[in-house]
N, CA, C and O atoms as CSV, one atom per row, in Angstrom:
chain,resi,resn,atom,element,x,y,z
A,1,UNK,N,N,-4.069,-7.060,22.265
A,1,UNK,CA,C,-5.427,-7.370,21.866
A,1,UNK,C,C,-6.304,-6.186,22.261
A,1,UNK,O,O,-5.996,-5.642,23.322
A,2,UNK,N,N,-7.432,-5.651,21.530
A,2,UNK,CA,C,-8.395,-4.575,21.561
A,2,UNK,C,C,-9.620,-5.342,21.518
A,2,UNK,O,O,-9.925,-6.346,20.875
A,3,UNK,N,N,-10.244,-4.638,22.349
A,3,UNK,CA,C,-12.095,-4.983,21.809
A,3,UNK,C,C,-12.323,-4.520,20.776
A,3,UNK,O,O,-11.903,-3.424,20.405
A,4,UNK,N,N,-13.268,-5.527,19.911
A,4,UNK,CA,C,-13.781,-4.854,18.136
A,4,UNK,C,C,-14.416,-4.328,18.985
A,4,UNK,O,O,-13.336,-3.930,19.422
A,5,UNK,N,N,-15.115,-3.928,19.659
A,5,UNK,CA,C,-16.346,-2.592,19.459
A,5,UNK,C,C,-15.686,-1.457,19.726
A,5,UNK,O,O,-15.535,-0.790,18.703
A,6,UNK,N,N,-15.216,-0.952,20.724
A,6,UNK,CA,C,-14.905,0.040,21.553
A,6,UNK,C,C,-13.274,0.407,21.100
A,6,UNK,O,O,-12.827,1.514,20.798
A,7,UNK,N,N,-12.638,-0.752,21.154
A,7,UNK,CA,C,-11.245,-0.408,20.412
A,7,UNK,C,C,-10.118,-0.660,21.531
A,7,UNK,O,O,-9.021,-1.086,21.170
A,8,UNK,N,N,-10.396,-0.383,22.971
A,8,UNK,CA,C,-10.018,-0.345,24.558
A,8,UNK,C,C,-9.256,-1.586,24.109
A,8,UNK,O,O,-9.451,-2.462,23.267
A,9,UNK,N,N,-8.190,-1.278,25.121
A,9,UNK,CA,C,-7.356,-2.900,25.196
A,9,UNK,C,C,-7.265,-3.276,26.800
A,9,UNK,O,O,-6.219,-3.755,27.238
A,10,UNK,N,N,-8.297,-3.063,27.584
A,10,UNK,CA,C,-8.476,-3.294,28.688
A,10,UNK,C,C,-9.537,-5.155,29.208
A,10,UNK,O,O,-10.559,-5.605,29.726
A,11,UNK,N,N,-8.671,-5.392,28.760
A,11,UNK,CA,C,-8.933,-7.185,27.985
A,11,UNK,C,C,-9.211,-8.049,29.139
A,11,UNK,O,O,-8.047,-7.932,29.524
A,12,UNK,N,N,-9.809,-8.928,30.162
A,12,UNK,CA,C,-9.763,-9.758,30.290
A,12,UNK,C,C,-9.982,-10.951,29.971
A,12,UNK,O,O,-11.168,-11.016,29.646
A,13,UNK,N,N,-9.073,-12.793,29.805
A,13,UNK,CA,C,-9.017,-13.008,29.002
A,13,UNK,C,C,-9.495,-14.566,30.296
A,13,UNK,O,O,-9.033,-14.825,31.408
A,14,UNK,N,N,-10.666,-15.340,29.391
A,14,UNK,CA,C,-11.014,-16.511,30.794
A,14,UNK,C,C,-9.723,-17.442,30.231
A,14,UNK,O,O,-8.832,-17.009,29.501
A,15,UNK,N,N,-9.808,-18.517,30.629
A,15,UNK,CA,C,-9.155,-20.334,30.737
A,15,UNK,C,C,-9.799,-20.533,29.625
A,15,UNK,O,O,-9.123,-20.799,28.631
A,16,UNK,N,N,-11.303,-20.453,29.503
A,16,UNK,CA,C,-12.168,-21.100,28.683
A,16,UNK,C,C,-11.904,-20.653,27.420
A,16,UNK,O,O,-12.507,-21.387,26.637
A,17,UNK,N,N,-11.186,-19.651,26.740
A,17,UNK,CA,C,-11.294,-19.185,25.930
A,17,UNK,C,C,-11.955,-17.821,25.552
A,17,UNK,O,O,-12.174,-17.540,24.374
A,18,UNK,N,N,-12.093,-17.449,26.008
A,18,UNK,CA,C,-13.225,-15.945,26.046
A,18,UNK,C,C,-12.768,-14.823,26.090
A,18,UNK,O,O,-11.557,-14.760,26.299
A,19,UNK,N,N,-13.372,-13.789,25.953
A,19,UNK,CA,C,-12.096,-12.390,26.122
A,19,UNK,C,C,-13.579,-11.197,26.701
A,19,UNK,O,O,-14.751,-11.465,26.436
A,20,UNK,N,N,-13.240,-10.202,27.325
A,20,UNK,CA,C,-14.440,-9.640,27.789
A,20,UNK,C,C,-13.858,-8.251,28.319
A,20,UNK,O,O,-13.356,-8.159,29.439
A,21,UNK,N,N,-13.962,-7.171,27.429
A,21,UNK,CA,C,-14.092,-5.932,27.489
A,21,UNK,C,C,-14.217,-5.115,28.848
A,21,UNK,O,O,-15.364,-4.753,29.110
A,22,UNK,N,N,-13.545,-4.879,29.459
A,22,UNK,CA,C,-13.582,-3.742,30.940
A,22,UNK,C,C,-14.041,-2.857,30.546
A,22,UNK,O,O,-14.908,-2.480,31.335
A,23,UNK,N,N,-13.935,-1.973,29.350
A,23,UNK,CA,C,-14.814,-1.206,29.569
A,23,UNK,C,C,-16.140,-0.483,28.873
A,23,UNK,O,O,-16.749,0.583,28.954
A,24,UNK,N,N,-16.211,-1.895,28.044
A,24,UNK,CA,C,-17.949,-1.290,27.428
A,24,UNK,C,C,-18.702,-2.849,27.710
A,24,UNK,O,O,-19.932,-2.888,27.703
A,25,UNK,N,N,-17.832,-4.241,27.981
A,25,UNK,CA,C,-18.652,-4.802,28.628
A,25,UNK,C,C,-18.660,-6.330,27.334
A,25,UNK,O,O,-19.116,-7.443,27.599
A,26,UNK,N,N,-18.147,-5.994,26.246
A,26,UNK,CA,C,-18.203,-6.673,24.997
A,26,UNK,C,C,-17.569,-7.622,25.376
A,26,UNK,O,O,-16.481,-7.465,25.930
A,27,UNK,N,N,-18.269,-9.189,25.100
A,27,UNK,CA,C,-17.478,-10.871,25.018
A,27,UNK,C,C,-17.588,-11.067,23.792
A,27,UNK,O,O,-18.316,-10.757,22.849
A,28,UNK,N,N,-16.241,-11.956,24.142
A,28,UNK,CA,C,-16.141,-12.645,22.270
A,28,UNK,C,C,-15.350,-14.009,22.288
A,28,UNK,O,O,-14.722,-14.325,23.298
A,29,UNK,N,N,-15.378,-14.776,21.231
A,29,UNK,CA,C,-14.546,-16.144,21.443
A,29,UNK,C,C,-12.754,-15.567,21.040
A,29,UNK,O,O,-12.502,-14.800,20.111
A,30,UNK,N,N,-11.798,-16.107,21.903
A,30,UNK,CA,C,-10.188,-15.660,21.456
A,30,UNK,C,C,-9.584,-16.508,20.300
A,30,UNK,O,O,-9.001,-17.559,20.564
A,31,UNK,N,N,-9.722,-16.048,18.978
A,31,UNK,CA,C,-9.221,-16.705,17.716
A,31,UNK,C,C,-7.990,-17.783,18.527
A,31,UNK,O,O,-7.150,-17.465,19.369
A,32,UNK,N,N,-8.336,-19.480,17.748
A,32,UNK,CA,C,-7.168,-20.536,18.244
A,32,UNK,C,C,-7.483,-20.960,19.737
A,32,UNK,O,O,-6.888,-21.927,20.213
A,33,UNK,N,N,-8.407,-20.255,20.481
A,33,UNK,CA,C,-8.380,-21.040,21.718
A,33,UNK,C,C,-9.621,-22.503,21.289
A,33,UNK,O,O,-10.551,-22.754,20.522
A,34,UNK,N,N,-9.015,-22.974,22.123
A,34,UNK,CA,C,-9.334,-24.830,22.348
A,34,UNK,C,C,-10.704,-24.382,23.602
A,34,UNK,O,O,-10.434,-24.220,24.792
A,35,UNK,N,N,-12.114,-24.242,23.048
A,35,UNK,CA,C,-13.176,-24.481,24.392
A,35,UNK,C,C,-13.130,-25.326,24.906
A,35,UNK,O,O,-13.834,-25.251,25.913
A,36,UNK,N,N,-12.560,-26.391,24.783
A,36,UNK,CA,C,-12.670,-27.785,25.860
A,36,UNK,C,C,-11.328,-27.420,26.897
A,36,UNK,O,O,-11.442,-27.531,28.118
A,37,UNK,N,N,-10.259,-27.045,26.350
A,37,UNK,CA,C,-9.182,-26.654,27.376
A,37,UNK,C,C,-9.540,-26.313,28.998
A,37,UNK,O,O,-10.174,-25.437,29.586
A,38,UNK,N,N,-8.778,-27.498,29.371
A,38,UNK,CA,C,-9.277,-27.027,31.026
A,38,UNK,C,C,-7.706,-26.489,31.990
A,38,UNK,O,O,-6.668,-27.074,32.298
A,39,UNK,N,N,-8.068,-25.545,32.140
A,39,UNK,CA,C,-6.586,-24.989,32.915
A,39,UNK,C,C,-6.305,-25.120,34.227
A,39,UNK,O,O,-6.571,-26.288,34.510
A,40,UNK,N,N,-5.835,-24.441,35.360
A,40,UNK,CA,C,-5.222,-24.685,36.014
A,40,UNK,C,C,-6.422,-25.091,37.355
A,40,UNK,O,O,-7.203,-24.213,37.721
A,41,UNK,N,N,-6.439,-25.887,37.723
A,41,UNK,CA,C,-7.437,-26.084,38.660
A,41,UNK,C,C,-7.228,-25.951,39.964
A,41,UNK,O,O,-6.364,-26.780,40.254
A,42,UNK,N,N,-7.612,-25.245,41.088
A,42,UNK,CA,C,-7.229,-25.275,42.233
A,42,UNK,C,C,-8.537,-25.070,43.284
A,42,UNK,O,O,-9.555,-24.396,43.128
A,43,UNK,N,N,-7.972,-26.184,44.772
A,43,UNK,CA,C,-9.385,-26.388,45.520
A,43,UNK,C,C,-9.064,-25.254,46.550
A,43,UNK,O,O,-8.165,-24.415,46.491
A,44,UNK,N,N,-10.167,-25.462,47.654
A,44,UNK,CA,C,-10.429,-24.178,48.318
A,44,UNK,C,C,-8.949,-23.848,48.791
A,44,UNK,O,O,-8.686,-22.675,48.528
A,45,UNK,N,N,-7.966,-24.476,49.369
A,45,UNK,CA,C,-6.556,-24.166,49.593
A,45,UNK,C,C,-5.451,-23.603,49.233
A,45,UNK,O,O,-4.509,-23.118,49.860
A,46,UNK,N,N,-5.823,-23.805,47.540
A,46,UNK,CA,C,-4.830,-23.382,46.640
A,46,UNK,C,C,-4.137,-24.506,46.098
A,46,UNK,O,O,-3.515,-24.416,45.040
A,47,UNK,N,N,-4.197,-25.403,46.664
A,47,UNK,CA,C,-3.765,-26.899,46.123
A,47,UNK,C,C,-4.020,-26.856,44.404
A,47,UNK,O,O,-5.169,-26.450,44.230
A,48,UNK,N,N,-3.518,-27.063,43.423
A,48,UNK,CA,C,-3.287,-27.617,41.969
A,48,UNK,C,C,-4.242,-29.242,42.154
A,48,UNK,O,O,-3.777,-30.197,42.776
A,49,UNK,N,N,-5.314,-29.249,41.622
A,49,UNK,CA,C,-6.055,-30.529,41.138
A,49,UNK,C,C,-5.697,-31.426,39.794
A,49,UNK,O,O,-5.738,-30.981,38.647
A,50,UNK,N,N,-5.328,-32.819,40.173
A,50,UNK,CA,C,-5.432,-33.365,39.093
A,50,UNK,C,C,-6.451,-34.366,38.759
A,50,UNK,O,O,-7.382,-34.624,39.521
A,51,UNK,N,N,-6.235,-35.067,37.349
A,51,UNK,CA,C,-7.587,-36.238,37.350
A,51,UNK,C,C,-6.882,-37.533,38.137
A,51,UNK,O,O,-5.768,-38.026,37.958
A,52,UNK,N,N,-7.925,-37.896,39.061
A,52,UNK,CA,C,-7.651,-39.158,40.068
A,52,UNK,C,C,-7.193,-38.440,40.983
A,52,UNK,O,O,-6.364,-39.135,41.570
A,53,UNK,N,N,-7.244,-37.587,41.381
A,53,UNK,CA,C,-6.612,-37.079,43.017
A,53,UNK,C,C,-7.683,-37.296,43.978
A,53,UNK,O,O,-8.794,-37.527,43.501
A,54,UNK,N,N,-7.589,-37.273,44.898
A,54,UNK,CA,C,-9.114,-37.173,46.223
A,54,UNK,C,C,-9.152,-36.319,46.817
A,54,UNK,O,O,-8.074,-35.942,47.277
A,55,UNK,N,N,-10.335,-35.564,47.134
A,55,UNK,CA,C,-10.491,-34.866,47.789
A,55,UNK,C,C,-11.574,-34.999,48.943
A,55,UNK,O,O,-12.335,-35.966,48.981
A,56,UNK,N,N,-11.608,-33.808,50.038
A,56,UNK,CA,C,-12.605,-33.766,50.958
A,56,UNK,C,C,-13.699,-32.815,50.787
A,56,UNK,O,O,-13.127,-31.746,50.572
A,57,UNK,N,N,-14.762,-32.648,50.768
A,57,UNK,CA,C,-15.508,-31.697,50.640
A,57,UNK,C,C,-15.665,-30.611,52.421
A,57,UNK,O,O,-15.930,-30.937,53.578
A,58,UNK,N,N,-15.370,-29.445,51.818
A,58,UNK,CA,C,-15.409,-28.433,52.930
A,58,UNK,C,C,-16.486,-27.781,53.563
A,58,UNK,O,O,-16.381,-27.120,54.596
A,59,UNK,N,N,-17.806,-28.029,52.757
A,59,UNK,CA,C,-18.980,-27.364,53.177
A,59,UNK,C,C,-19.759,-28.618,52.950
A,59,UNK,O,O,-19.405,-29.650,52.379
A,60,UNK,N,N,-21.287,-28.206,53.715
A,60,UNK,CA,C,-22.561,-28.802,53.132
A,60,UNK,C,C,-22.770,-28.796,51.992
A,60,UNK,O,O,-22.342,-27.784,51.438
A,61,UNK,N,N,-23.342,-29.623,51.249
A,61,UNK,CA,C,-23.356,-28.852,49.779
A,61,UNK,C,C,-24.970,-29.798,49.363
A,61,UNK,O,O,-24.963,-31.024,49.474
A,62,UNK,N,N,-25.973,-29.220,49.000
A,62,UNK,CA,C,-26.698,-29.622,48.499
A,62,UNK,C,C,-26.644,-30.332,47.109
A,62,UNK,O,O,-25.901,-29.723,46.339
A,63,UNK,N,N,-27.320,-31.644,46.474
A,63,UNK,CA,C,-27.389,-32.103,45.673
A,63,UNK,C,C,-28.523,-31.597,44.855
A,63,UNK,O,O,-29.546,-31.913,45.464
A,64,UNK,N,N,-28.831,-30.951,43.747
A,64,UNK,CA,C,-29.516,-30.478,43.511
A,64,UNK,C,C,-30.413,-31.575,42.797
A,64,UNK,O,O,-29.752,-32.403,42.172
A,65,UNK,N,N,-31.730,-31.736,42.769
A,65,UNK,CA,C,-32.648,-32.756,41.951
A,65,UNK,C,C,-32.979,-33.748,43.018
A,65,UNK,O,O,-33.931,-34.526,42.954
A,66,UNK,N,N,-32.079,-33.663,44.059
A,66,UNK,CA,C,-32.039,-34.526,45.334
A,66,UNK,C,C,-32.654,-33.813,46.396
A,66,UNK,O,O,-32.918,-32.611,46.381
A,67,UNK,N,N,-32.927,-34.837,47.574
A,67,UNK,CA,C,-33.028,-34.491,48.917
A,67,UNK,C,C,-32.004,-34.567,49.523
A,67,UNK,O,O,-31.983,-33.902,50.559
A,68,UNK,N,N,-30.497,-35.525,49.114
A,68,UNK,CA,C,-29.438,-35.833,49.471
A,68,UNK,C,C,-28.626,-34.216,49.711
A,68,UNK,O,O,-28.767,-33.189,49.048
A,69,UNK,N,N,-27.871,-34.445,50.757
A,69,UNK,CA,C,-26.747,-32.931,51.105
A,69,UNK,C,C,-25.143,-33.939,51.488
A,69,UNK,O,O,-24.900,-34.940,52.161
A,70,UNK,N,N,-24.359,-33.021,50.652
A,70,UNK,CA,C,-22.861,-33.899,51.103
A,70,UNK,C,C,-22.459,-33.238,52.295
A,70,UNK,O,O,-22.650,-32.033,52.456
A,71,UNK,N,N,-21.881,-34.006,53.184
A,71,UNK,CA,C,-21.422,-33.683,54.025
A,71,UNK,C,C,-20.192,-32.795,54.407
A,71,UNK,O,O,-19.499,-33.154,53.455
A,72,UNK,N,N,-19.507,-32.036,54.981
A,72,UNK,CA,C,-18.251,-31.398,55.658
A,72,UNK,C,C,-17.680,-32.745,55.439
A,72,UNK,O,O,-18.388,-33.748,55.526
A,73,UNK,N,N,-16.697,-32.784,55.220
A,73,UNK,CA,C,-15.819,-33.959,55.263
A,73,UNK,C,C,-15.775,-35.346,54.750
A,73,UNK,O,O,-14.881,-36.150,55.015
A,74,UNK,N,N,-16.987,-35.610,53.859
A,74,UNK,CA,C,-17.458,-36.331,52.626
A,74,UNK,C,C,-15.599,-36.735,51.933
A,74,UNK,O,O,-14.742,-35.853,51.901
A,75,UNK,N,N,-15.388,-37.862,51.564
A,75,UNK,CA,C,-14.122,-37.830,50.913
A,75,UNK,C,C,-14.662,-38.089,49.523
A,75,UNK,O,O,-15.850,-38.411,49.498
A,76,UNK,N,N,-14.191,-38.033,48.653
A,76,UNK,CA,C,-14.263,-38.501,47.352
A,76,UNK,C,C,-12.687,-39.037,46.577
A,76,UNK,O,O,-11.641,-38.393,46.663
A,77,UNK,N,N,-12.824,-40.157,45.944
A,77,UNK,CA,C,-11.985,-40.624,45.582
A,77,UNK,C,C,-12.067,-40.521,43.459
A,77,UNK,O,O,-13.068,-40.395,42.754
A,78,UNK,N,N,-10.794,-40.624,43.099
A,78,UNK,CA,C,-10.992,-40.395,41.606
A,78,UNK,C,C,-11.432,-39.703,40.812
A,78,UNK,O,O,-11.763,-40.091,39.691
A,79,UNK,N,N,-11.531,-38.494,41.237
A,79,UNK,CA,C,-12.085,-37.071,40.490
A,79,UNK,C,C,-11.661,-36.930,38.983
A,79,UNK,O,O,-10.786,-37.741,38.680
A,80,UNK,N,N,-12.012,-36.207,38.092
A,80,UNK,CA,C,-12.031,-36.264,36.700
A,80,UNK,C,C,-11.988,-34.593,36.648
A,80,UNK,O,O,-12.955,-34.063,37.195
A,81,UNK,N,N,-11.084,-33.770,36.116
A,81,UNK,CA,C,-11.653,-32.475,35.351
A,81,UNK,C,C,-12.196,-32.342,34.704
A,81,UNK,O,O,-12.273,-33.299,33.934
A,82,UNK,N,N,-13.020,-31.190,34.382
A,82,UNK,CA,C,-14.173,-30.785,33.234
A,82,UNK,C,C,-13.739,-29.600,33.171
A,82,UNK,O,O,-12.977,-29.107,34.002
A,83,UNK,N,N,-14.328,-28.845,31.855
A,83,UNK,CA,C,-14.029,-28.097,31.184
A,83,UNK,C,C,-15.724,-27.291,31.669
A,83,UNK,O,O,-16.742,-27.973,31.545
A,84,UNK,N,N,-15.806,-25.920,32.167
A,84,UNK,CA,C,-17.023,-25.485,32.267
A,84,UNK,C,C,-17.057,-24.987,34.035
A,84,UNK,O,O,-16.154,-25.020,34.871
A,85,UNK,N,N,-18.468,-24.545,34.145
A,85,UNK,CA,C,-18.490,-24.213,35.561
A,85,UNK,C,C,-18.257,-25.003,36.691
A,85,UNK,O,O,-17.687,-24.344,37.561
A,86,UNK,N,N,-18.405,-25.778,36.906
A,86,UNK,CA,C,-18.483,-26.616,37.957
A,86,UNK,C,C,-17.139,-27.701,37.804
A,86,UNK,O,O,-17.506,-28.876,37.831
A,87,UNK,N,N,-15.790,-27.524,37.664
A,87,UNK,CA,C,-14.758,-28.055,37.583
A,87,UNK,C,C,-14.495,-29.282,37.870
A,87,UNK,O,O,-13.363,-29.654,37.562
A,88,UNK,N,N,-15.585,-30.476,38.655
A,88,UNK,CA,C,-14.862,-31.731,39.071
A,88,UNK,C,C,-15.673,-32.636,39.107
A,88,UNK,O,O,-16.637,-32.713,39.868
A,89,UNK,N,N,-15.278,-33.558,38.111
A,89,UNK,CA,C,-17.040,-34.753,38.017
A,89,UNK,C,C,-16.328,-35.486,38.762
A,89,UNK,O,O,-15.121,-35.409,38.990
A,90,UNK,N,N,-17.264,-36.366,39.228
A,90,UNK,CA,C,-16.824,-37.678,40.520
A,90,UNK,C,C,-18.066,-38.383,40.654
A,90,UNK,O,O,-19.124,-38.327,40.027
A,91,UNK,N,N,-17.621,-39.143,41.749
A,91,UNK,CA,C,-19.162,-40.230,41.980
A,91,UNK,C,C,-18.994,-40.286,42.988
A,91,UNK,O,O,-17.888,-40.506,43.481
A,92,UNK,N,N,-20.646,-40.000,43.985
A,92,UNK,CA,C,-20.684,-40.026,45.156
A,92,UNK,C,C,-21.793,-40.965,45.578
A,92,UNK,O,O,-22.904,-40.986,45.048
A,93,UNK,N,N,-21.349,-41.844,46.709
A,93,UNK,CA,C,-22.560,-43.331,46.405
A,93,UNK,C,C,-23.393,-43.391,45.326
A,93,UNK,O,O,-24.611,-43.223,45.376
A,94,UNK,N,N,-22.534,-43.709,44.027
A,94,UNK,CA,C,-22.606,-44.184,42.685
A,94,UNK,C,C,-23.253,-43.146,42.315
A,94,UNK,O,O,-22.558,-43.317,41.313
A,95,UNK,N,N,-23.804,-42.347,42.128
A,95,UNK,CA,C,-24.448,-40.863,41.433
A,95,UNK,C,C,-23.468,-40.230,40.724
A,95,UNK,O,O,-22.405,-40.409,41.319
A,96,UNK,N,N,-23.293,-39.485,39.602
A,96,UNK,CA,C,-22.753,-38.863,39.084
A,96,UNK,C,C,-22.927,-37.665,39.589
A,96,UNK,O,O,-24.097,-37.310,39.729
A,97,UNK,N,N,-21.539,-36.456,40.110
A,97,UNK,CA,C,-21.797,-35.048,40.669
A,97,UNK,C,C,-21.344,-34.553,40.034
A,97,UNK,O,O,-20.508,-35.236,39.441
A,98,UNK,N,N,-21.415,-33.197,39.615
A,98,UNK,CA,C,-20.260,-32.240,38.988
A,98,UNK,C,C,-20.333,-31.030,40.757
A,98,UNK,O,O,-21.211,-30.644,41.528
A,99,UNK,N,N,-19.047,-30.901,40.636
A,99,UNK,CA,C,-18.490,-29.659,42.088
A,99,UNK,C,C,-17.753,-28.740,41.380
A,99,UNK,O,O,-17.062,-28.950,40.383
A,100,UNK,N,N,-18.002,-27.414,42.129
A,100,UNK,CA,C,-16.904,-26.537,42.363
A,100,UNK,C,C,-15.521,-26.911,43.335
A,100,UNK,O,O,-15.502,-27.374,44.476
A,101,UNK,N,N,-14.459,-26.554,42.498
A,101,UNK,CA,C,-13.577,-26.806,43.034
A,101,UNK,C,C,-13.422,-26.133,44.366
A,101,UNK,O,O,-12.814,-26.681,45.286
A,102,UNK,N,N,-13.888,-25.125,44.455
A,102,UNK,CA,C,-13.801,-24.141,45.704
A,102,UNK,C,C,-14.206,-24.818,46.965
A,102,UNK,O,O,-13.593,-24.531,47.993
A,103,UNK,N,N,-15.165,-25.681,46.995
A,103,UNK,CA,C,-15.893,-26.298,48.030
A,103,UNK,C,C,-15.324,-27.851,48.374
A,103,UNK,O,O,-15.869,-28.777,48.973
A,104,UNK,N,N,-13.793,-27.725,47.643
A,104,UNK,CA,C,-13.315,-29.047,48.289
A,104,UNK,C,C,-11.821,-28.510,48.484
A,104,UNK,O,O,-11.424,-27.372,48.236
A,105,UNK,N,N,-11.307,-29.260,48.833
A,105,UNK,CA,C,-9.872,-29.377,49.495
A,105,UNK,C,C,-9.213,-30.553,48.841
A,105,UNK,O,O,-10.172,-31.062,48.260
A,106,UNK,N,N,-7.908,-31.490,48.506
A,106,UNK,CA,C,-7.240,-32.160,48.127
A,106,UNK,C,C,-6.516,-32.885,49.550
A,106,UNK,O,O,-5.508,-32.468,50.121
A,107,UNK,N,N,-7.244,-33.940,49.884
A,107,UNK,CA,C,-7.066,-34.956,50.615
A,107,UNK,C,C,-5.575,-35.787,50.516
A,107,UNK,O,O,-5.374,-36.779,51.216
């Protein structure tokens, strides 16, 4: 694979579908990729995430729109993957969250 602009085959290529030029900087969508495709998920450990696994949360983490902050060691039960930045919808005393996977661990 080459970048159309530049021609370079210095490619990196996301999960999401995307492809992005090293060296003039050019993104583009990768003909046949699936944008909803969610790939390999892994929490701050390296642990592989699935949907319904539990995890612990590893940091403070502010709720944003809230005054609420999750705690170090917050468990969450029944996690869901998503497709996008924030890798892990769940419910935390009934609220809907989306998390980075990075900021939890697999309980």
């Amino acid at each position: 694979m080459a970048c159309p602009i530049c021609t370079m085959s210095d490619i990196l290529v996301s999960e999401a579908g995307r492809a992005e030029c090293m060296t003039c900087g050019n993104e583009w969508e990768v003909a046949g990729a699936d944008p909803d495709a969610i790939g390999e998920v892994r929490d701050a450990n390296g642990n592989i995430l699935h949907d319904g696994d539990s995890v612990s949360v590893v940091k403070d983490l502010k709720v944003k729109g809230t005054s609420d902050t999750l705690k170090v060691g917050t468990k969450i039960t029944n996690i869901r993957l998503v497709a996008g930045d924030h890798e892990v919808d769940c419910k935390v005393a009934g609220k809907g969250v989306l998390l980075k996977a990075k900021f939890l661990k697999k309980a």
